[in-house]
MARBA-3410 file (N, C-alpha, C, O; in Angstrom, 1 decimal):
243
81.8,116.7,101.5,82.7,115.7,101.0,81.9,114.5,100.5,80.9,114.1,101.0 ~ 82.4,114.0,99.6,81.4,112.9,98.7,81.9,111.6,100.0,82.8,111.7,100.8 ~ 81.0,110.6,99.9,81.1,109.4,100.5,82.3,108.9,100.4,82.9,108.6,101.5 ~ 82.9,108.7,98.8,83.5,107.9,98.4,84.8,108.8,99.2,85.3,108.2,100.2 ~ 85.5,110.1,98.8,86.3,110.7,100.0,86.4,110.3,101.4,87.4,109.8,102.0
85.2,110.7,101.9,85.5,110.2,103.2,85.8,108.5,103.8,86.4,108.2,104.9 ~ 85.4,107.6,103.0,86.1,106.3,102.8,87.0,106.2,102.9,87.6,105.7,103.9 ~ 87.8,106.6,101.3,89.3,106.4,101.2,90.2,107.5,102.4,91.3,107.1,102.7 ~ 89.6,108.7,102.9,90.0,108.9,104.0,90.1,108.6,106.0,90.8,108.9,106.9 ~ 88.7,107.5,105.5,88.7,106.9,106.7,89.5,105.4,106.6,89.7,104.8,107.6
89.9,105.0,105.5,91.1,104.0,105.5,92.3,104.5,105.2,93.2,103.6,105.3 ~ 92.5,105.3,105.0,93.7,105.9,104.8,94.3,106.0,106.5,95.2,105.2,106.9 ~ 93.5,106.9,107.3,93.7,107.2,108.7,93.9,105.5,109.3,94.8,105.5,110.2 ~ 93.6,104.6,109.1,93.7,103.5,109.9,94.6,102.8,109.4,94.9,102.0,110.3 ~ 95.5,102.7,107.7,96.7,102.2,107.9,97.6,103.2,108.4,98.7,102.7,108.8
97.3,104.5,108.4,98.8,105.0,109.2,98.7,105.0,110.8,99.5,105.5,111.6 ~ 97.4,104.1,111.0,97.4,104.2,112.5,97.8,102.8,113.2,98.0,102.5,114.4 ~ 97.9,102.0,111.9,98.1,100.8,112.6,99.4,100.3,111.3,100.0,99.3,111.5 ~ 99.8,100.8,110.4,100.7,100.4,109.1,102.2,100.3,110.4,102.9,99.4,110.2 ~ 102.6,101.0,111.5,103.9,100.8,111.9,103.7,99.9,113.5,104.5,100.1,114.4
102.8,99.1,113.6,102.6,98.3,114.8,104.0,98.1,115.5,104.3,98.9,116.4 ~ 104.7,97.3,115.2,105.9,97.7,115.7,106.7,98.5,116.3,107.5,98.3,117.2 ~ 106.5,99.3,115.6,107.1,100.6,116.2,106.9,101.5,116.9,107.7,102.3,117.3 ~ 105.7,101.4,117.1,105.2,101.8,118.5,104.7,101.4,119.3,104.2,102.0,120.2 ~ 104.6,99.8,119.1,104.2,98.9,120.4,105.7,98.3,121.1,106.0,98.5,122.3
106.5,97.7,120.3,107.6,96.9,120.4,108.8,97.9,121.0,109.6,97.5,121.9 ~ 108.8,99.0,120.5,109.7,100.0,120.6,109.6,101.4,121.8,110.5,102.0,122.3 ~ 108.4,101.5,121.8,107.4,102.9,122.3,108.6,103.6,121.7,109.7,103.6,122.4 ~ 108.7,104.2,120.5,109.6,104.9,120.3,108.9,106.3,119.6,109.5,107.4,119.6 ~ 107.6,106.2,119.3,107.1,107.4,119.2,106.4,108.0,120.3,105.9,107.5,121.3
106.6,110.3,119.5,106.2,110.5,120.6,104.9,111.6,120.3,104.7,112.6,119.6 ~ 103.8,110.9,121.6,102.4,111.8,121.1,102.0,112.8,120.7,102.2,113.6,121.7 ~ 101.6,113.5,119.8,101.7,115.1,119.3,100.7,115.5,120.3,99.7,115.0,120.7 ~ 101.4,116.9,120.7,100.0,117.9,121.8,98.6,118.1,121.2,98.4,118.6,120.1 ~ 97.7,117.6,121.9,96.6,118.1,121.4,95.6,118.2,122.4,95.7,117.6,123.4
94.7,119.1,122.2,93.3,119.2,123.3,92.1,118.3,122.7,90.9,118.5,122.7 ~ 92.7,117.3,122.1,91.2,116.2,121.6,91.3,115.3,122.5,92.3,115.3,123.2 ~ 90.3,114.3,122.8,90.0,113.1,123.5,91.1,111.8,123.1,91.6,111.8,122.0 ~ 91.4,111.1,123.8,92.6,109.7,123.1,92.0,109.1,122.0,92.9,108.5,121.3 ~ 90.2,109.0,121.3,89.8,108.7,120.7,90.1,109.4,119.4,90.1,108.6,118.4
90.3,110.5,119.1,89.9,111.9,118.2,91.5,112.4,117.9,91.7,113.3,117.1 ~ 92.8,111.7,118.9,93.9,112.6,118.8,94.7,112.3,118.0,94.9,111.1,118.0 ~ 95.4,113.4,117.0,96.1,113.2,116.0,97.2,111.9,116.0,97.6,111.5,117.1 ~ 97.7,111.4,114.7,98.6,110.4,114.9,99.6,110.6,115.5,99.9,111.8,115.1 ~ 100.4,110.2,116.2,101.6,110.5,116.7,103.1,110.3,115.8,103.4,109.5,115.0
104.0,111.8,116.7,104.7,112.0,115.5,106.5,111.3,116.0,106.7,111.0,117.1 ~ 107.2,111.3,115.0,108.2,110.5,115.2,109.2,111.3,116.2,109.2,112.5,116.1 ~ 109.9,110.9,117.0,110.8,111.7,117.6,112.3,111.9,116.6,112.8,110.7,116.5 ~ 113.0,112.7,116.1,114.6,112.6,116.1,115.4,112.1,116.6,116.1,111.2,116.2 ~ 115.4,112.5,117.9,116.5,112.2,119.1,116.0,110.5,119.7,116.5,109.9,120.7
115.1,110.0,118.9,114.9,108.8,119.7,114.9,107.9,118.4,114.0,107.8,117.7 ~ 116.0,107.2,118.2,115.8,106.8,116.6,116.0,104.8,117.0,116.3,104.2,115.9 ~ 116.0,104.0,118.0,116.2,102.7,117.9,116.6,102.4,116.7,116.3,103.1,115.8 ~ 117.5,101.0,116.4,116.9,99.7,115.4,116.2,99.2,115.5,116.0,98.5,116.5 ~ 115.3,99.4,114.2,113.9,98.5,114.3,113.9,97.2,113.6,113.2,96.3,113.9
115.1,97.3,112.6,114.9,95.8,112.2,116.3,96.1,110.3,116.4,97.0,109.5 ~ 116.9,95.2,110.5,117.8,94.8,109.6,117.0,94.2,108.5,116.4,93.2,108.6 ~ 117.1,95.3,107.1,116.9,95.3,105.8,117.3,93.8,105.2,118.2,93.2,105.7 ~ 116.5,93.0,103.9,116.8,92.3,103.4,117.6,92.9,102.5,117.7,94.1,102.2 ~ 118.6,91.2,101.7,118.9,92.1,100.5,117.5,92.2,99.4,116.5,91.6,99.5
117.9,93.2,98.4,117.1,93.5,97.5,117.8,94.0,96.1,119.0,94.3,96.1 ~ 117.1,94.0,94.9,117.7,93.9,93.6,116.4,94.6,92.9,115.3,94.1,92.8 ~ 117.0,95.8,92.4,116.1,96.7,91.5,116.5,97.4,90.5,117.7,97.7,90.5 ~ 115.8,97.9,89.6,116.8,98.6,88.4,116.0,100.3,88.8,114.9,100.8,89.0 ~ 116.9,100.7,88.8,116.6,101.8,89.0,116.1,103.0,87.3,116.0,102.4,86.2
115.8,104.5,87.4,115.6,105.2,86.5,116.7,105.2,85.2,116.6,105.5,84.0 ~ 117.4,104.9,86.0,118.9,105.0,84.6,119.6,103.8,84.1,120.7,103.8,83.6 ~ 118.5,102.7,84.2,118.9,101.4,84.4,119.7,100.5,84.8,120.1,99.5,84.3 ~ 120.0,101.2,86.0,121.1,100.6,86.6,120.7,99.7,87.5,119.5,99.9,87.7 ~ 121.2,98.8,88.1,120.8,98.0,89.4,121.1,98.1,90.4,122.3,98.0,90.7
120.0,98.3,91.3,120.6,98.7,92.8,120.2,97.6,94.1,119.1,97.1,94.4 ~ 121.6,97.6,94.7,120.9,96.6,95.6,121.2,96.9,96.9,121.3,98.1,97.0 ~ 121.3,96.4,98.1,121.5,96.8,99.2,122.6,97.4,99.2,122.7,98.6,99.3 ~ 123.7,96.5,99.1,124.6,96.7,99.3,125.4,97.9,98.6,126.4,98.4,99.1 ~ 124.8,98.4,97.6,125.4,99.5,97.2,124.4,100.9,98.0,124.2,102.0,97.5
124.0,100.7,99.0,123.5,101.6,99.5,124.1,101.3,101.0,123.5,102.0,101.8 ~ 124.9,100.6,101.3,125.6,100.2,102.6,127.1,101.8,103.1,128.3,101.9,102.7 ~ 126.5,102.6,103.8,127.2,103.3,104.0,126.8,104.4,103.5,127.6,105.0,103.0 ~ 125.2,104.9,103.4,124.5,105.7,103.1,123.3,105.6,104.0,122.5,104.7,104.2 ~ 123.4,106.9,104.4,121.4,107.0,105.1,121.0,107.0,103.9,121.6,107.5,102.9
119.8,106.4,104.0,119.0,106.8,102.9,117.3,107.2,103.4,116.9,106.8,104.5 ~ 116.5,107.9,102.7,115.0,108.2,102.7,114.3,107.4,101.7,114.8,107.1,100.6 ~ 113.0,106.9,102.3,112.4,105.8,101.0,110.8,106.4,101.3,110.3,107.0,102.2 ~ 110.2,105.9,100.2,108.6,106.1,100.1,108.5,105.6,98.8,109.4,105.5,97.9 ~ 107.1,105.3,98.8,106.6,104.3,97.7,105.3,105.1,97.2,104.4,105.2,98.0
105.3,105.6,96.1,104.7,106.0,94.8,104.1,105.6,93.6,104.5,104.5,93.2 ~ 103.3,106.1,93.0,103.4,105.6,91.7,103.3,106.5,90.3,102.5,107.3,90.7 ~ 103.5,106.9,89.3,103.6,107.8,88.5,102.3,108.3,87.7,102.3,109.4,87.2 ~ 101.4,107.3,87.8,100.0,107.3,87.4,98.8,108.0,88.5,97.8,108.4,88.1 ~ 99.2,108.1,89.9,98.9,108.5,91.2,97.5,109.6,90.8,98.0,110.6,90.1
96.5,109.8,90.9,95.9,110.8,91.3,95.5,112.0,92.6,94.8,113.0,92.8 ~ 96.4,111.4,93.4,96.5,111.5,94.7,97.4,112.4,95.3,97.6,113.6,95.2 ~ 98.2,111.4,96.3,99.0,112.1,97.5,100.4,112.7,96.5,101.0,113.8,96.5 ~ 100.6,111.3,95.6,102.2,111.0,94.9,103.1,112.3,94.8,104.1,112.5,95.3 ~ 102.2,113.0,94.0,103.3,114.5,93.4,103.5,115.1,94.4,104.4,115.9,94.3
102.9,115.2,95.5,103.3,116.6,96.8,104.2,115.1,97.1,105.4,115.4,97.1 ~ 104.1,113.9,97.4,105.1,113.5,98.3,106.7,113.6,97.4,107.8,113.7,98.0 ~ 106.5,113.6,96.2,107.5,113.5,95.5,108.3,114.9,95.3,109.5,114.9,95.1 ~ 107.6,116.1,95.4,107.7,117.5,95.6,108.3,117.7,96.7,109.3,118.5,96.6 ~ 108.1,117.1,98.0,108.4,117.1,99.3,109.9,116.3,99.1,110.9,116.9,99.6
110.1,115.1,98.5,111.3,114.4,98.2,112.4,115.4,97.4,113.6,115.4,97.6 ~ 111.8,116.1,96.4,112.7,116.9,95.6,113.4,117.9,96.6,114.6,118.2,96.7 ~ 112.1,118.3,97.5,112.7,119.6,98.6,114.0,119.1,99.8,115.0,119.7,100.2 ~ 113.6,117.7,100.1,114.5,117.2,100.9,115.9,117.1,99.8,116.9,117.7,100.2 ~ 116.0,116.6,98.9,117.2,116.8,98.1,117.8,118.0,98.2,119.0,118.2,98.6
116.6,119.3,97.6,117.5,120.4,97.8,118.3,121.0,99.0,119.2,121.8,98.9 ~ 117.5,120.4,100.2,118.1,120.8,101.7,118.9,120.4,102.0,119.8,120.8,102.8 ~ 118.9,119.1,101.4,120.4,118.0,101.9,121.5,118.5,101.5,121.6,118.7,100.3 ~ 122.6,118.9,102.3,123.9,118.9,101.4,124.6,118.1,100.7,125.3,117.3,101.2 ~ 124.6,118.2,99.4,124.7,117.1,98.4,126.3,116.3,98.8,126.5,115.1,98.5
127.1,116.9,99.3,128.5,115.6,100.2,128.1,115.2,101.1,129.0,114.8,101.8 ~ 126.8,115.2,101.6,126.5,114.4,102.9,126.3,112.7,102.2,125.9,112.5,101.1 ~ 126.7,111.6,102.9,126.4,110.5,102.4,124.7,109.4,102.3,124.3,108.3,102.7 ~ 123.9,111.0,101.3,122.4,110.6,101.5,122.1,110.4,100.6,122.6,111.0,99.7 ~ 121.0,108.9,100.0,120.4,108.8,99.2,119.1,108.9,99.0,118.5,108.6,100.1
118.0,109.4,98.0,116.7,109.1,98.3,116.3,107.7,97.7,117.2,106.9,97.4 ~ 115.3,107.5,97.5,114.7,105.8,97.2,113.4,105.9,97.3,112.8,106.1,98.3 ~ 112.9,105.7,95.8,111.1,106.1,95.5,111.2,104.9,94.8,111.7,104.6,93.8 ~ 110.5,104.2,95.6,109.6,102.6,95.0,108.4,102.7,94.6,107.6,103.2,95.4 ~ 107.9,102.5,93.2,106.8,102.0,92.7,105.9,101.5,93.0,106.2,100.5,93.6
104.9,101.7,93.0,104.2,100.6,93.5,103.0,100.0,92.4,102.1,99.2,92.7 ~ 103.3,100.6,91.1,103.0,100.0,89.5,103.6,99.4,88.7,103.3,99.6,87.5 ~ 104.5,98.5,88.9,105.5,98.0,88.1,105.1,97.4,86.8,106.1,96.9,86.2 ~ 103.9,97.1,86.2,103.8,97.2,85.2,103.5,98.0,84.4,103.5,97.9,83.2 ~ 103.0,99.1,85.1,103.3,100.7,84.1,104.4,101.1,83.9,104.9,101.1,82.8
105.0,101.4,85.4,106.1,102.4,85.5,107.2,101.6,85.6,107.7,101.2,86.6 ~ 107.7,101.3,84.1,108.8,101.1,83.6,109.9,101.8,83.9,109.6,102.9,84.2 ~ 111.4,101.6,83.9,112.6,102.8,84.4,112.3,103.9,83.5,112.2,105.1,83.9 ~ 112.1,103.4,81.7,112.0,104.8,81.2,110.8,105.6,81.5,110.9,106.8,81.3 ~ 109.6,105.2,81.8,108.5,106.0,82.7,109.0,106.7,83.9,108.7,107.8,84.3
109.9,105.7,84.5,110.2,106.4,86.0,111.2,107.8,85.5,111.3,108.9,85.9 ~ 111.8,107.2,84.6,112.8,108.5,84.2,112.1,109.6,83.8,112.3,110.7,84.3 ~ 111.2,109.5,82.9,110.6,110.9,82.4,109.9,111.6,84.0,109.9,112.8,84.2 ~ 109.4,110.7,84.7,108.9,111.2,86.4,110.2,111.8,87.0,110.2,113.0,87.2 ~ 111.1,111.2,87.3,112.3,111.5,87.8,112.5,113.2,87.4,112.4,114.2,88.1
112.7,113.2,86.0,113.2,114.2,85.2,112.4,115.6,85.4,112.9,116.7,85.6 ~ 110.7,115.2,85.3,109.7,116.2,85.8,110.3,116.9,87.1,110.1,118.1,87.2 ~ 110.9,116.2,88.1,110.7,116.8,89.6,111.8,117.3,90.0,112.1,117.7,91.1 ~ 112.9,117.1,88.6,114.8,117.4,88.8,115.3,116.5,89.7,115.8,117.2,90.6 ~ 115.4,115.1,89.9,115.8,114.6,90.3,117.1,114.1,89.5,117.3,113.8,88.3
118.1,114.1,91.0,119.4,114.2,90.4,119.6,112.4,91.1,119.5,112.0,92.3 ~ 119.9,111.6,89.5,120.0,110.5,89.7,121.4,109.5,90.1,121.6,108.3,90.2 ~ 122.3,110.7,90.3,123.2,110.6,91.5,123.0,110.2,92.9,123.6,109.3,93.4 ~ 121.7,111.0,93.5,121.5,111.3,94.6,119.7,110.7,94.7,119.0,111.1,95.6 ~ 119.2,110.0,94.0,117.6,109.8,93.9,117.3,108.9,93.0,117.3,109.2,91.8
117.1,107.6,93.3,116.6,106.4,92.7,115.1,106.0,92.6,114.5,105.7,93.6 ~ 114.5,105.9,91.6,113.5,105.6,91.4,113.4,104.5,90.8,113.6,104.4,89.5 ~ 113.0,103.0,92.0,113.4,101.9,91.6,112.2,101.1,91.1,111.1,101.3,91.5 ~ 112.5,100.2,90.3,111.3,99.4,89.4,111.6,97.6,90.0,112.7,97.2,90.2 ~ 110.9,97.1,90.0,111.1,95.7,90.6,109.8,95.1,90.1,109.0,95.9,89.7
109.4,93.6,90.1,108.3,92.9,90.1,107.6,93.3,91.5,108.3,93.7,92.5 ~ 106.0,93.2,91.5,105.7,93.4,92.6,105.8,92.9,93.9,105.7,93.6,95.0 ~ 106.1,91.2,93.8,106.8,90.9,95.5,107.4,91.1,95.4,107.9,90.4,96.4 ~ 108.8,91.8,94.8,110.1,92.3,95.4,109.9,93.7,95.7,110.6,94.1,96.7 ~ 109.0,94.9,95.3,108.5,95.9,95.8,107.6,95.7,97.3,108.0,96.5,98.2
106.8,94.9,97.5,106.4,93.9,98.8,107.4,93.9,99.8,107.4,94.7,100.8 ~ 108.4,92.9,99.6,108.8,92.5,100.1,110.0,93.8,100.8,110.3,93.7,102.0 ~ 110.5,94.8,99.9,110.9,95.8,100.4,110.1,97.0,101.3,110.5,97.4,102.3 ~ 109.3,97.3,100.9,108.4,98.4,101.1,107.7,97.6,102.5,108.2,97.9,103.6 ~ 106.7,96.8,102.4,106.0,96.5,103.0,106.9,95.3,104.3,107.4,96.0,105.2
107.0,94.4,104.3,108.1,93.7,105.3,108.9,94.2,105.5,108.8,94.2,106.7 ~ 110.5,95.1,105.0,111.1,96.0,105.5,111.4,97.2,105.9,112.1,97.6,106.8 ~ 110.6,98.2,105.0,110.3,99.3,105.8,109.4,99.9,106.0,109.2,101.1,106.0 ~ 108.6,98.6,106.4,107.2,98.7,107.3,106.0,99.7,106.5,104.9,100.0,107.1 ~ 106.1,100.1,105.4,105.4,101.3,104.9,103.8,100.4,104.3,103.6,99.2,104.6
103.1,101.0,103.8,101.9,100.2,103.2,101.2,100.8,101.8,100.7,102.0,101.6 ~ 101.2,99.2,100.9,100.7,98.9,99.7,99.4,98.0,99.6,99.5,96.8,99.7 ~ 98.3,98.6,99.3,97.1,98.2,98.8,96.8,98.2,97.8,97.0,99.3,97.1 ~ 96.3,97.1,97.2,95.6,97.5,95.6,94.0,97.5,96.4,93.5,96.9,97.3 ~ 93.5,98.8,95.3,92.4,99.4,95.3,91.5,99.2,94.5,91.4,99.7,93.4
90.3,97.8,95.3,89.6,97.8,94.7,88.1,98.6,93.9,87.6,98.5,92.8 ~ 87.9,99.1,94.9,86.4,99.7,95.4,86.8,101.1,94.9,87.9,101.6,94.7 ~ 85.7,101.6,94.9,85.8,103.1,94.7,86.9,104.0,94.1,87.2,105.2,94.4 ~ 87.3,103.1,93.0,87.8,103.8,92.5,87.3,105.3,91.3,86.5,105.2,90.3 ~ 88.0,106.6,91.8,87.6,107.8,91.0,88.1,108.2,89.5,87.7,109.2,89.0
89.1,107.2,88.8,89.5,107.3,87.7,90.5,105.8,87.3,91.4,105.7,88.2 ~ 90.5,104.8,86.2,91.3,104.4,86.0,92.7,104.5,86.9,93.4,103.5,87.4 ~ 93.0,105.7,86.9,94.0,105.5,87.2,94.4,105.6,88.9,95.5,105.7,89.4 ~ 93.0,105.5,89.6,93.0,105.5,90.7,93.5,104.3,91.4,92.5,103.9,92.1 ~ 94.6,103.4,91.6,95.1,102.2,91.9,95.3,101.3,93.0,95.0,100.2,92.9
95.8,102.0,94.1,96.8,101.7,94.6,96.4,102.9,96.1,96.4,104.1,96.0 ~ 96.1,102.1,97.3,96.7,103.2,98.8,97.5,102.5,98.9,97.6,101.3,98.5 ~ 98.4,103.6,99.6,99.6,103.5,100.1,100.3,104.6,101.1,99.8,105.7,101.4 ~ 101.3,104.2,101.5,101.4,105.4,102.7,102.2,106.2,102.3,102.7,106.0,101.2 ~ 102.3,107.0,102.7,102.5,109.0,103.1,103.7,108.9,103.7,104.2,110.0,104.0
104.5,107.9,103.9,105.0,108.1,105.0,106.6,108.1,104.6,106.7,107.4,103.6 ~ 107.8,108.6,105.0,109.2,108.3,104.9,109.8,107.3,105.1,109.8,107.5,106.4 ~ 110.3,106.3,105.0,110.9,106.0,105.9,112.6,106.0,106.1,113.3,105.8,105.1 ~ 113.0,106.3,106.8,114.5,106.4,107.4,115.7,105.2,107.6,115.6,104.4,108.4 ~ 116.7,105.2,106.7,117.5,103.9,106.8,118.9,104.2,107.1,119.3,105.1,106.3
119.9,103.6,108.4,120.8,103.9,108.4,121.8,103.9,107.6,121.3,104.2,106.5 ~ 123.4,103.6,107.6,124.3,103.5,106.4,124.6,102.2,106.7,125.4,101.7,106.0 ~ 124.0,101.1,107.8,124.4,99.8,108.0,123.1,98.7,107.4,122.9,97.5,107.7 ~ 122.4,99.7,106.6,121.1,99.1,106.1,120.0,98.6,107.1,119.6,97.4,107.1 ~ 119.6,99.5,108.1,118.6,99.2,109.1,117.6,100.1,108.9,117.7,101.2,108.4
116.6,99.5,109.3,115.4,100.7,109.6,115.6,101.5,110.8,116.1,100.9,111.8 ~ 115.3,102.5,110.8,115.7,103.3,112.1,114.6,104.5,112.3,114.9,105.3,113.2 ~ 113.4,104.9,111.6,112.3,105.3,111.9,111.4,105.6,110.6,111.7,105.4,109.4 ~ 110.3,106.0,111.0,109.1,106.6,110.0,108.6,107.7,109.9,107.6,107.9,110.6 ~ 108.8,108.8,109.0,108.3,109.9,109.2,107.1,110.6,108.4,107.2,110.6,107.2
106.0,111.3,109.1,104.9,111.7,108.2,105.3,112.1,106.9,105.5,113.3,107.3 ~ 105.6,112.2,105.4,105.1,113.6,104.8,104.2,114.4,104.4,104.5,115.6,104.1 ~ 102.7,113.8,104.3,101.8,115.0,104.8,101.0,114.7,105.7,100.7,113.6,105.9 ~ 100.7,115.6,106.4,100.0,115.8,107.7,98.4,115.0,107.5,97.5,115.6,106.9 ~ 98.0,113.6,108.1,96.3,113.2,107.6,95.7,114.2,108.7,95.9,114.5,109.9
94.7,114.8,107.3,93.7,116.0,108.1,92.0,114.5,108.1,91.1,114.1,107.4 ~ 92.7,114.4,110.0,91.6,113.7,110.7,90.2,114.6,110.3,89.2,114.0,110.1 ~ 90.4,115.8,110.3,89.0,116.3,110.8,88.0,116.1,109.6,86.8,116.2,109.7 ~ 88.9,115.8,108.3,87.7,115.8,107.4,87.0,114.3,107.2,86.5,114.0,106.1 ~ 86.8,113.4,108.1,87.0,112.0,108.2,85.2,111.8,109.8,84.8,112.4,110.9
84.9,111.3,109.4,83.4,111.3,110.0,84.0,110.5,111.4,84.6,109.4,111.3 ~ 83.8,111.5,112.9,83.8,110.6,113.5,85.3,111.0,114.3,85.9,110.3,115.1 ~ 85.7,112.8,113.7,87.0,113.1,114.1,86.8,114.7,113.9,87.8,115.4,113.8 ~ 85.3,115.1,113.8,85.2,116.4,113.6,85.6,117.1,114.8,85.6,118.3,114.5 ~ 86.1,116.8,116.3,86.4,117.6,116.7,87.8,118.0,116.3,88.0,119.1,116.8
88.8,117.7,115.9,90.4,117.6,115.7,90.2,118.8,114.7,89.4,119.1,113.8 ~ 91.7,119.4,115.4,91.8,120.4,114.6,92.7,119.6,113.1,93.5,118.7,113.1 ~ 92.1,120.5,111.9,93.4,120.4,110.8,94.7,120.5,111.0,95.0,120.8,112.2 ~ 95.9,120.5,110.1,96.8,120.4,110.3,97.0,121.7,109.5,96.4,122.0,108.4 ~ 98.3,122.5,110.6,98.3,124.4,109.9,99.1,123.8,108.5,99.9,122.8,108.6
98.7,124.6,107.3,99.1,124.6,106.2,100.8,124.3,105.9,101.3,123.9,104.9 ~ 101.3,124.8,106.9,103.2,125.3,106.7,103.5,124.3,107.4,104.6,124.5,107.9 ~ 102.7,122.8,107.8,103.4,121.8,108.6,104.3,121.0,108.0,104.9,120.1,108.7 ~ 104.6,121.3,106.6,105.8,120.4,106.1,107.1,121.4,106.7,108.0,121.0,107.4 ~ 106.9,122.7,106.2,107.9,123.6,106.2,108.1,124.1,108.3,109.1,124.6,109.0
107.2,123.9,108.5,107.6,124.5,110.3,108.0,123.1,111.0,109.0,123.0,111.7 ~ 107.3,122.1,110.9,107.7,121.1,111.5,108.5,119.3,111.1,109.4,118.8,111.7 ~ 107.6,118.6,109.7,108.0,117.6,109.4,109.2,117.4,108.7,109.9,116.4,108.4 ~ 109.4,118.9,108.2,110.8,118.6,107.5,112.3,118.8,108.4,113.3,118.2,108.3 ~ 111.9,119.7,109.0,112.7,120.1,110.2,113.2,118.9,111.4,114.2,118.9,112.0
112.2,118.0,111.6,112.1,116.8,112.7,113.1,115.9,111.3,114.3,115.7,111.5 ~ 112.5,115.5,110.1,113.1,114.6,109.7,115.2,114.8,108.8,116.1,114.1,108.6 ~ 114.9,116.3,108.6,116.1,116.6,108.7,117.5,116.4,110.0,118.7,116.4,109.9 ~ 116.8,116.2,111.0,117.5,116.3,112.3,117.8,115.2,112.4,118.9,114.8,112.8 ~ 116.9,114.5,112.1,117.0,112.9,111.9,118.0,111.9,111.2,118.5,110.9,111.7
118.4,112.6,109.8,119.2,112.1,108.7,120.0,112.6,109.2,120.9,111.7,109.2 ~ 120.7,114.1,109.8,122.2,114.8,110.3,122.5,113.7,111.1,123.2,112.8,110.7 ~ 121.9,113.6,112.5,122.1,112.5,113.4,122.6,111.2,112.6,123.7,110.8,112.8 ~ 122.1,110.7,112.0,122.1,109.8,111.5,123.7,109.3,110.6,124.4,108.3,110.6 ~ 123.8,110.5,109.9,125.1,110.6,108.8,126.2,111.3,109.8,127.2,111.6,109.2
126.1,111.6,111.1,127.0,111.4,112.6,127.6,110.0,112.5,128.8,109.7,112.3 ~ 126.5,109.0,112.8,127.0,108.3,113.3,127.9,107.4,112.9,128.2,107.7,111.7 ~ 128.6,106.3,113.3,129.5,105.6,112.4,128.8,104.3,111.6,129.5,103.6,110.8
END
């Protein structure tokens, strides 16, 4: 693995290890994944379903979405929703997480009262009609899947202060123009009363390939499909239960 990999992999690993402080200090609401490595070496830990707290009451916010519509809190009041932050230019993680978002659509039953919510994190590229032709690529049904455009402290201010996720601009090492922007991997989970109520992986950080974590096993290949989708599905039913 080139240097510059194992970098952006060895910072990658430490915002999702420290990106939800909160939530697992304030809360202990996650729960440790099994492993035979050392506490130094052992995988991040994974979100529980059945253990879902309020973590913290959503600001409002104001975005235009893919179809130019504007979306604000309030029109997502009485909706779980799923959110992660993206960008369309991504050489990276973006398209599996966004591939992973399309799949959750397909699994969702479309009368469940679920929205998805893909924030930018380029808002001077990815314009709505940029985000539309992205949208369009992945079948996203803009019924059910917002891909919202905002200035960047209102993307901040959502993403990062409310649902705890994380946005870096990327200085250093970058491997292409269009290499921009870390950010996290991660889900996050919103009730229908506009709360945060948890965080979940979408892809598995393979510690092992990261200096300093060679003993850790990788993560088995079918871990979206045997486990993270499965945990975060259980999550959103529960969820669209409650009142």
């Amino acid at each position: 693995m080139r240097i510059q990999d194992k970098s952006l992999l060895a910072i990658t690993a430490v915002m999702m290890l420290l990106a939800v402080p909160y939530l697992m200090v304030k809360t202990g609401a996650w729960e440790p994944a099994a492993s035979a490595a050392s506490d130094a070496s052992s995988i991040p830990p994974t979100r529980s379903p059945d253990d879902l707290p309020v973590i913290g009451e959503l600001a409002d916010f104001s975005m235009t979405s893919q179809s130019g519509r504007i979306v604000r809190r309030a029109d997502l009041l009485g909706q779980v929703w799923v959110a992660d932050v993206i960008f369309t230019r991504c050489p990276g993680p973006c398209a599996r997480m966004t591939t992973r978002m399309a799949d959750l659509q397909a699994s969702i039953p479309p009368q469940w009262p679920v929205k998805l919510v893909s924030l930018t994190t380029d808002p001077e590229y990815d314009t709505p009609e940029v985000l539309s032709r992205y949208a369009t690529a992945f079948k996203a049904d803009p019924a059910r899947w917002s891909f919202l455009h905002a200035p960047k402290p209102a993307i901040v201010d959502l993403a990062v202060d409310n649902l705890k996720l994380v946005v870096l601009d990327k200085e250093e090492a970058r491997e292409s123009p269009n290499d921009l922007f870390i950010h996290s991997t991660t889900l996050a989970l919103v009730d229908k009363h506009g709360r945060l109520r948890g965080a979940f992986e979408s892809l598995p950080l393979d510690l092992s390939r990261v200096d300093g974590f060679e003993g850790v096993e990788p993560p088995p290949p079918d871990s979206w499909e045997a486990t993270l989708k499965p945990r975060l599905l259980k999550a959103v039913e529960r969820l669209v239960a409650e009142d």
